[in-house]
C-alpha positions as CSV (number, residue, x, y, z in Angstrom):
1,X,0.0,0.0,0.0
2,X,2.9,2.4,0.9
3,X,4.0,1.8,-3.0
4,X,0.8,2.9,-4.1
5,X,0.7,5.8,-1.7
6,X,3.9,7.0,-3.3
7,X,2.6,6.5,-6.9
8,X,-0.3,9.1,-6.1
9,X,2.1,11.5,-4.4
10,X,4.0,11.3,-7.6
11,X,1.2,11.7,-9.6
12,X,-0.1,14.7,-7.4
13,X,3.4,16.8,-8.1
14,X,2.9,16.7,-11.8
15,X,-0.6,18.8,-11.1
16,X,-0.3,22.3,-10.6
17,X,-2.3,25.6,-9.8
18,X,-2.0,27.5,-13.1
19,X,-1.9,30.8,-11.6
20,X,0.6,29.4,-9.2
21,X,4.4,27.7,-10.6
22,X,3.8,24.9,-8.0
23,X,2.3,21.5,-7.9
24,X,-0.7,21.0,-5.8
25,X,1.0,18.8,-3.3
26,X,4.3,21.3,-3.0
27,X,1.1,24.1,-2.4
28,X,-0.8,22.1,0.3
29,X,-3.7,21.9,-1.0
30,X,-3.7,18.2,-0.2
31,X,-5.0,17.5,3.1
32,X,-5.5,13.6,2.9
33,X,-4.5,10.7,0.7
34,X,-6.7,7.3,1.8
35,X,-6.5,4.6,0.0
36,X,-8.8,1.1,0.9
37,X,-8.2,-2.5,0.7
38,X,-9.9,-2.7,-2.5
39,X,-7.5,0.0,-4.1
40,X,-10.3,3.0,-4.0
41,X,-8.7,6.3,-3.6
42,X,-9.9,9.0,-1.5
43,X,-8.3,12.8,-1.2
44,X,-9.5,15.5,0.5
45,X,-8.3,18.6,-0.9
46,X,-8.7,21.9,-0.8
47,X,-8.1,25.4,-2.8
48,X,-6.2,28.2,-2.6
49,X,-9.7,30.1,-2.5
50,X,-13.5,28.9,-2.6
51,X,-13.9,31.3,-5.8
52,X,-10.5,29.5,-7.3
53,X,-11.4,29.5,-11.2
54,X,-10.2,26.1,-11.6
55,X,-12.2,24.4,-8.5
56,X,-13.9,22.5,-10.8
57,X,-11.2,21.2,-13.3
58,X,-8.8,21.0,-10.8
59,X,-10.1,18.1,-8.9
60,X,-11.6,16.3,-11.8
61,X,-8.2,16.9,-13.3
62,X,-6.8,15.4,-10.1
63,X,-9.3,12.0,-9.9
64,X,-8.3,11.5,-13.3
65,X,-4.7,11.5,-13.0
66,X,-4.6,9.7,-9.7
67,X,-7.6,7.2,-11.1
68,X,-5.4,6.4,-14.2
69,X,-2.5,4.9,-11.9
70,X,-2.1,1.3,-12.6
71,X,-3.4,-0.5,-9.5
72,X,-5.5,2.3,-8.7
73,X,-9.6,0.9,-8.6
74,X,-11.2,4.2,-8.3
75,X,-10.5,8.1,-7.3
76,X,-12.8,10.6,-5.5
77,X,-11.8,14.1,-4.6
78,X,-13.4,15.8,-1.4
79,X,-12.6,19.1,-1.7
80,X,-13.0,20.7,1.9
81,X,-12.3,24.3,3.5
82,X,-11.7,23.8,7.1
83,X,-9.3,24.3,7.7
84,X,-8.6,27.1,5.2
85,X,-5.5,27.1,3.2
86,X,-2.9,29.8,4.0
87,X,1.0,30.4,2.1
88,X,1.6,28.3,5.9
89,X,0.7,25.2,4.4
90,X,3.2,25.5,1.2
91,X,6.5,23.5,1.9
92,X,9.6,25.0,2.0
93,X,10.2,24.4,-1.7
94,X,7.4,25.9,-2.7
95,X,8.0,29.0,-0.6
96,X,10.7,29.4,-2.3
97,X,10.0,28.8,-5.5
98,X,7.4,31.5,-4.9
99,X,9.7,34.1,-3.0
100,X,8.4,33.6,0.7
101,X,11.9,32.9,2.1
C-alpha cells in the first residue's frame, strides 16, 4: 500500500495551480491521501480560495490523473475548507519557488 501511496504523491506533483508555478502537493492543497483495501482512492483537498477559477477542473483533473494509476480501482476528490488554506501550508520548496523565504 505504501508503493501505491507514493505512486499518487507522484502523480499529485505533476498537477499544478496554473496561476501558481507549483504542484498542488508542493502548495498544500492536499490535506489527505486514503487509500482502501480494495485499491479506491480518497483525497480530501482543498483550494487556494473557494472562488479558485479552476475548482472545478482542478479536482476532476486530479481524480483522473490519480484514477489512471495502474493498481488504482477508483478516485474521489473531497474538496474541503476547514481548515482554510494559507502560504503556511506551502513546503519550504514551494516558498521558495514563490519568494516567501
Amino acid at each position: 500500500m505504501i508503493e501505491l501511496e507514493n505512486k499518487v504523491v507522484e502523480v499529485l506533483k505533476t498537477i499544478y495551480d496554473p496561476e501558481i508555478p507549483v504542484d498542488v502537493f508542493e502548495l498544500g492543497l492536499i490535506y489527505e491521501v486514503n487509500i482502501d483495501a480494495d485499491k479506491n482512492v480518497s483525497i480530501d483537498m482543498t483550494l487556494t480560495s473557494p472562488n479558485c477559477p479552476v475548482a472545478e477542473s482542478m479536482p476532476k483533473e486530479v481524480e483522473d490523473k490519480v484514477g489512471a494509476i495502474e493498481g488504482v480501482n477508483s478516485a474521489k476528490v473531497n474538496i474541503v475548507f476547514d481548515p482554510p488554506w494559507d502560504k503556511d501550508m506551502m513546503s519550504e520548496e514551494a516558498k521558495l519557488e514563490l519568494g516567501f523565504l
